[in-house]
C-alpha positions as CSV (number, residue, x, y, z in Angstrom):
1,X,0.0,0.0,0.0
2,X,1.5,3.6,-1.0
3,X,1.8,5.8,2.2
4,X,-0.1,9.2,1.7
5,X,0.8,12.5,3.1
6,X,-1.2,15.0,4.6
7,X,-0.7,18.4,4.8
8,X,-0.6,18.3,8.4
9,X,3.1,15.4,8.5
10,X,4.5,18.2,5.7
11,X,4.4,21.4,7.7
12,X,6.7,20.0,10.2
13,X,9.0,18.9,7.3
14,X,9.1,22.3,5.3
15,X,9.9,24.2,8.5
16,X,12.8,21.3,9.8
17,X,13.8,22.2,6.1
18,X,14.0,25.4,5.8
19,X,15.6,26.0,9.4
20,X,18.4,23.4,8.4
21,X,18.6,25.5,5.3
22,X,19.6,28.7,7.5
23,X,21.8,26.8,9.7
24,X,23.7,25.6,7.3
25,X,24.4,29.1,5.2
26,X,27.6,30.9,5.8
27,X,26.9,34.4,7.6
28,X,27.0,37.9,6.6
29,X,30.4,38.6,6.2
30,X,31.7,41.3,8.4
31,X,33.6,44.3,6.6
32,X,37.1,44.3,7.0
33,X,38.7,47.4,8.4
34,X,39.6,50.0,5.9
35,X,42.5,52.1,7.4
36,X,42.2,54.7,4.5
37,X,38.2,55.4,5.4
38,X,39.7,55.8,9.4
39,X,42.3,58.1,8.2
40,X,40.3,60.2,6.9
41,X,37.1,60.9,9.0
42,X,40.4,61.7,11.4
43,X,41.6,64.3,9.3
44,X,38.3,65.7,8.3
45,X,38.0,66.0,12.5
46,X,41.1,67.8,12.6
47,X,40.7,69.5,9.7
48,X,37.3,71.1,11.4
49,X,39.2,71.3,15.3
50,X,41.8,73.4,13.8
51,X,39.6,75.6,11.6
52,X,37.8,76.4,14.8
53,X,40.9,77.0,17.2
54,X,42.4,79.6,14.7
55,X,39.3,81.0,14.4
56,X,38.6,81.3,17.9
57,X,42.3,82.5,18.8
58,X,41.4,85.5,15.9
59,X,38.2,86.2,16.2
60,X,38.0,86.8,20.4
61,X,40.3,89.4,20.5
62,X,38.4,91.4,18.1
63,X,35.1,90.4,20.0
64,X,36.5,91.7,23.2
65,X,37.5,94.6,21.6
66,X,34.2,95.3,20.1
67,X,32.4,94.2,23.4
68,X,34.4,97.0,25.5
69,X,33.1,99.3,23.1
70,X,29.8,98.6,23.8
71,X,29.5,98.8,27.2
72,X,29.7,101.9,30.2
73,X,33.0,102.3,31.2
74,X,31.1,101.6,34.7
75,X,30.0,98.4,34.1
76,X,33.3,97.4,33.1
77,X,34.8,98.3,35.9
78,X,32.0,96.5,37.7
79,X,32.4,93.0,36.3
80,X,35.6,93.5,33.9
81,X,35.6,89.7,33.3
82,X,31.9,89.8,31.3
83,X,31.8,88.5,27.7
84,X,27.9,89.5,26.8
85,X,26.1,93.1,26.7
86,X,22.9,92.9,28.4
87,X,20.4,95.3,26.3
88,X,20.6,97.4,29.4
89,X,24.2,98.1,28.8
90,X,24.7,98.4,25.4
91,X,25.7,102.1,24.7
92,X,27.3,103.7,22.1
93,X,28.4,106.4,24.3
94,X,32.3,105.4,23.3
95,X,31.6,106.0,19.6
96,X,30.0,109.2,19.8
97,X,33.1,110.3,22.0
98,X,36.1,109.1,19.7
99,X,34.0,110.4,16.1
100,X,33.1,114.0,17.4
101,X,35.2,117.0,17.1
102,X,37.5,118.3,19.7
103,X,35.5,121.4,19.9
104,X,32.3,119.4,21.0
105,X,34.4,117.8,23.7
106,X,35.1,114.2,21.1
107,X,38.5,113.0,19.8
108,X,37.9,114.0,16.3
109,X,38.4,110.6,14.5
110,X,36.0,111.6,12.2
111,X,38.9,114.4,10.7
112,X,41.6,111.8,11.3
113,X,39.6,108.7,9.6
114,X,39.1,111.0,6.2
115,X,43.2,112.2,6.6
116,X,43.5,108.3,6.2
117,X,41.2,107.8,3.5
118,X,42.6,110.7,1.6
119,X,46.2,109.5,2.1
120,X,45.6,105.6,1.2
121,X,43.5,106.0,-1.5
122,X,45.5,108.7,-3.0
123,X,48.8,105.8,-2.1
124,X,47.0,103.3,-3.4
125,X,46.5,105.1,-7.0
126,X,49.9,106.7,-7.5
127,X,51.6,103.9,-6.6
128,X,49.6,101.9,-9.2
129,X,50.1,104.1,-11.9
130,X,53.8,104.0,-11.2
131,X,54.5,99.9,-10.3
132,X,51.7,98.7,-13.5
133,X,54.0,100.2,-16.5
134,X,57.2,99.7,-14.7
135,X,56.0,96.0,-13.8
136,X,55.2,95.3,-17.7
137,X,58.7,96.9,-18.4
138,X,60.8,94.6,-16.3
139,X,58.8,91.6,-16.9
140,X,58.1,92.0,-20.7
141,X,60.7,94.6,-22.7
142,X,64.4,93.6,-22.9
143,X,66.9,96.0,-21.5
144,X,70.6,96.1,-20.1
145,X,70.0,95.0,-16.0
146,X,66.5,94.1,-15.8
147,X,67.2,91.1,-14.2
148,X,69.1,92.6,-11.2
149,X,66.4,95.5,-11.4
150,X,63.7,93.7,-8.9
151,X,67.0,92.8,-6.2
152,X,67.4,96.4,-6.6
153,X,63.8,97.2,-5.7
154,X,64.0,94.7,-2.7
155,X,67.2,96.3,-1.2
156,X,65.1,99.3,-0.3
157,X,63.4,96.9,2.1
158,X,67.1,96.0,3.9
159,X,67.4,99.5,5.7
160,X,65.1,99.7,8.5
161,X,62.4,102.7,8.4
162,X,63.9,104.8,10.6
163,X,67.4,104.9,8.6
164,X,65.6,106.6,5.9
165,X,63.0,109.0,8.5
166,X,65.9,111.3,9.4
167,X,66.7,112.5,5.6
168,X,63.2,112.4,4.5
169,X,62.3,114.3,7.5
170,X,65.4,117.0,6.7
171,X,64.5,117.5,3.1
172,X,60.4,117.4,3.3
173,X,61.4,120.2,5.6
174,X,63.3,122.3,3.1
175,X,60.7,121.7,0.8
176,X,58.1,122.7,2.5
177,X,56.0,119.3,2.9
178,X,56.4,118.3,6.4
179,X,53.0,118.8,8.2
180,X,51.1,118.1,4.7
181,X,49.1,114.9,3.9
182,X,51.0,115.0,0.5
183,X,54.2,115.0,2.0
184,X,53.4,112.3,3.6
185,X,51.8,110.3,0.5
186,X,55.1,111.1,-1.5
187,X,56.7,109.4,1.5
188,X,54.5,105.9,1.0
189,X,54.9,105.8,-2.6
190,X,58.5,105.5,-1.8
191,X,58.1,103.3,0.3
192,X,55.3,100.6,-1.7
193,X,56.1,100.9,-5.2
194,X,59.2,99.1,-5.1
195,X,57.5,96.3,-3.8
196,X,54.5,96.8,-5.7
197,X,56.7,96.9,-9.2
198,X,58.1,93.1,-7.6
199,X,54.6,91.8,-7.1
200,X,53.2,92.9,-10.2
201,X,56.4,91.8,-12.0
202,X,55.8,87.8,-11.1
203,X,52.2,88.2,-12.0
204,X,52.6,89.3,-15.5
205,X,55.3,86.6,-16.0
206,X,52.5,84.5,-15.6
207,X,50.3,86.1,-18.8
208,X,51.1,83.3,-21.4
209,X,53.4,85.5,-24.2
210,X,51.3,84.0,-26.9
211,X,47.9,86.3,-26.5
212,X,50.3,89.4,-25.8
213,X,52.2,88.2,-29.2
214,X,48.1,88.0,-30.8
215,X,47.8,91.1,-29.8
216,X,50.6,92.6,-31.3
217,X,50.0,90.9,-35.0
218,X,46.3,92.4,-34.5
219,X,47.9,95.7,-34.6
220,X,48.1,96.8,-31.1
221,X,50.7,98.7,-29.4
222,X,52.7,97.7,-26.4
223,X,50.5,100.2,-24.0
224,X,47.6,98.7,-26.1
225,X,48.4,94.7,-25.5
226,X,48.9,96.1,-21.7
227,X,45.6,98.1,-21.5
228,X,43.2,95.8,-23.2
229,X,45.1,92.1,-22.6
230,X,47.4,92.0,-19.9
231,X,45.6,94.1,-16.9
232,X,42.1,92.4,-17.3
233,X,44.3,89.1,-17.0
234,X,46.4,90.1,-13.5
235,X,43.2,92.2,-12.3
236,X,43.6,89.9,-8.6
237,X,46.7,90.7,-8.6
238,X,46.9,94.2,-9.3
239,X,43.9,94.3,-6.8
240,X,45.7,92.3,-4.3
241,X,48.6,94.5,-5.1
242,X,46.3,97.8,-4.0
243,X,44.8,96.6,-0.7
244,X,48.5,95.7,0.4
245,X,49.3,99.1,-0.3
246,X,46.1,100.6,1.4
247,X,47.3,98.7,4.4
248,X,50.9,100.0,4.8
249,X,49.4,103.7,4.2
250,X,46.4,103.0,6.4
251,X,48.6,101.6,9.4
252,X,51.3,103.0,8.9
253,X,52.5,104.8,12.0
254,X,56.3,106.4,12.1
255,X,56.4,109.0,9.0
256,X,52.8,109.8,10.0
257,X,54.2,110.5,13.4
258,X,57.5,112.7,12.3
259,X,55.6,114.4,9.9
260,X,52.2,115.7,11.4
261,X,52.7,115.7,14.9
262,X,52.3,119.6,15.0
263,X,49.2,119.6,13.0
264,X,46.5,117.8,14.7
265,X,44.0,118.3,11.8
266,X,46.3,116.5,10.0
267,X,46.4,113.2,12.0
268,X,45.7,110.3,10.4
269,X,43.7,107.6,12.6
270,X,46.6,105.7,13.4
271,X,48.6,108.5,15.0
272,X,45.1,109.3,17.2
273,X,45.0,106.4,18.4
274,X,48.2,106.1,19.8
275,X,47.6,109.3,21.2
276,X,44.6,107.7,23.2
277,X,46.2,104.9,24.3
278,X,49.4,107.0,25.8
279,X,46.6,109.1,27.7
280,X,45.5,108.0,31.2
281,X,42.9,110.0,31.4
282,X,40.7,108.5,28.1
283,X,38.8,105.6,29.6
284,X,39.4,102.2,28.1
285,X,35.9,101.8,26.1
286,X,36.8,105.1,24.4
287,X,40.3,103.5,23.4
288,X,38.5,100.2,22.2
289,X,36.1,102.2,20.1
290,X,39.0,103.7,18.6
291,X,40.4,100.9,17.7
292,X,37.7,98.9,16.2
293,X,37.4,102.6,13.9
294,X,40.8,101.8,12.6
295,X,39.9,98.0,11.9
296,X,36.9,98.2,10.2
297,X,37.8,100.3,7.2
298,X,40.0,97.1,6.7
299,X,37.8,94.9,6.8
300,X,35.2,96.3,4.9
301,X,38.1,96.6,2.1
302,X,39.3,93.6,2.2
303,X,36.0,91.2,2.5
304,X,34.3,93.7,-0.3
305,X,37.4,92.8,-2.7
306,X,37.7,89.1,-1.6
307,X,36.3,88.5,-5.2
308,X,38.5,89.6,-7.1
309,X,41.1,88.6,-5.0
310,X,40.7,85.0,-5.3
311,X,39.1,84.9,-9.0
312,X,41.2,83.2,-11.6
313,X,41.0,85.7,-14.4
314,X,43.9,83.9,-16.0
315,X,42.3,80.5,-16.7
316,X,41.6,79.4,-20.2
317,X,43.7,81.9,-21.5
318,X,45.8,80.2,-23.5
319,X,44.3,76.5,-25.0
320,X,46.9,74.2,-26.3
């Protein structure tokens, strides 16, 4: 007689089945350890911890500073160690005081910020017009020397500042120009475009020679190939190039010492500030506001030209 099955003797048999099935099927293999995947979400970790510690070493001065100028000189004296301003302190009582005239009891930053402007910008421009040709000159047109030219330009920076103050302080003087803002812009362009000439010089030696050459069969002049070709290619740099200089002229605190001392009006912001912080009687906010005044022209120069600072204008210049 044939044996039947039922349903009910095959469940069991399925279920045996399929568990022997299960047991007997290698595991999920476990994934081996990948030293290059460890290395780097180490690095990105570090990469993001160091970010953050330069950033905090940089920005908390500058938030300190601009916190002190936000509060009562009496609640700083109160609790000096606070980093906040409650709504109840902020004041800007120190601000109003530094950017008011002398006559209406202030320290007249507001003169001495636009003796700055007027000396930097005017810096900035004449040195440019002066370093761009000379620049193209070393870097492009053949001539007896031009290699030892830009050592030449850099052994101006070997003497310190104050070897060349005492002459330049003698013959400005003589002339007449001691105690004058343009005296004293004569004296930066002195002092940048060398410099500015040895910047500019290693940026246009980076213009491929073969659009300047197009240029030149197209029928354009040397001052031509340089206006229309060479400064739209090293605008960064020539911008770079500018806020450098605006910085030297903007900071710049020895010649703007020796030659305005006499002639308050004629301060620029730097020399007023050192003339609040050698003052015991000008309260500490007072001296932070003044220095977050000299700062933020900076600032504001450098993060609106950050553009064109970091643009590549020069790539796909040249194909080939």
């Amino acid at each position: 007689m044939s044996a039947h099955v039922t349903p009910e003797s095959a469940a069991p048999t399925t279920q045996q089945a399929d568990t022997t099935q299960k047991a007997s099927s290698p595991s999920t293999p476990r994934r081996p350890f990948n030293r290059h995947t460890v290395e780097r979400k180490t690095l990105s970790i570090m990469r993001w911890a160091v970010i953050g510690f330069f950033l905090l070493i940089t920005l908390l001065p500058f938030y300190y500073m601009v916190l002190l100028s936000l509060k009562p000189i009496e609640s700083l004296l109160r609790n000096p160690a606070s980093i906040i301003v409650t709504p109840t302190e902020f004041t800007l009582r120190a601000y109003e005081q530094v950017l008011a005239p002398v006559s209406a009891g202030g320290q007249g930053f507001g003169t001495f910020l636009l003796n700055s402007a007027f000396v930097a910008v005017s810096a900035v421009i004449l040195s440019l017009l002066v370093a761009v040709p000379g620049a193209y000159a070393v870097a492009r047109l053949p001539f007896f020397g031009h290699r030892q030219v830009n050592a030449l330009f850099l052994a101006a920076y070997l003497f310190p500042a104050i070897v060349m103050a005492i002459p330049l302080f003698v013959l400005f003087t003589r002339l007449g120009l001691r105690g004058s803002l343009v005296g004293l812009v004569l004296v930066y362009i002195a002092q940048t475009v060398p410099v500015a000439i040895y910047m500019l010089r290693n940026y246009l030696e980076t213009v491929p020679v073969s659009v300047e050459e197009a240029g030149l069969v197209d029928g354009l002049s040397r001052i031509g190939v340089l206006r229309r070709i060479s400064l739209p290619l090293v605008l960064p740099s020539i911008m770079a190039t500018g806020l450098f200089i605006f910085m030297i002229a903007w900071n710049e605190f020895l010649f703007a010492l020796l030659f305005l001392v006499e002639r308050r009006d004629s301060w620029t912001v730097s020399l007023g500030l050192s003339q609040l912080s050698g003052s015991a009687e000008i309260p500490t906010t007072v001296l932070m506001a003044g220095s977050v005044v000299l700062t933020l022209p900076i600032l504001i120069v450098f993060f609106s030209t950050e553009r064109l600072l970091t643009g590549g204008l020069t790539a796909g210049a040249e194909k080939g």
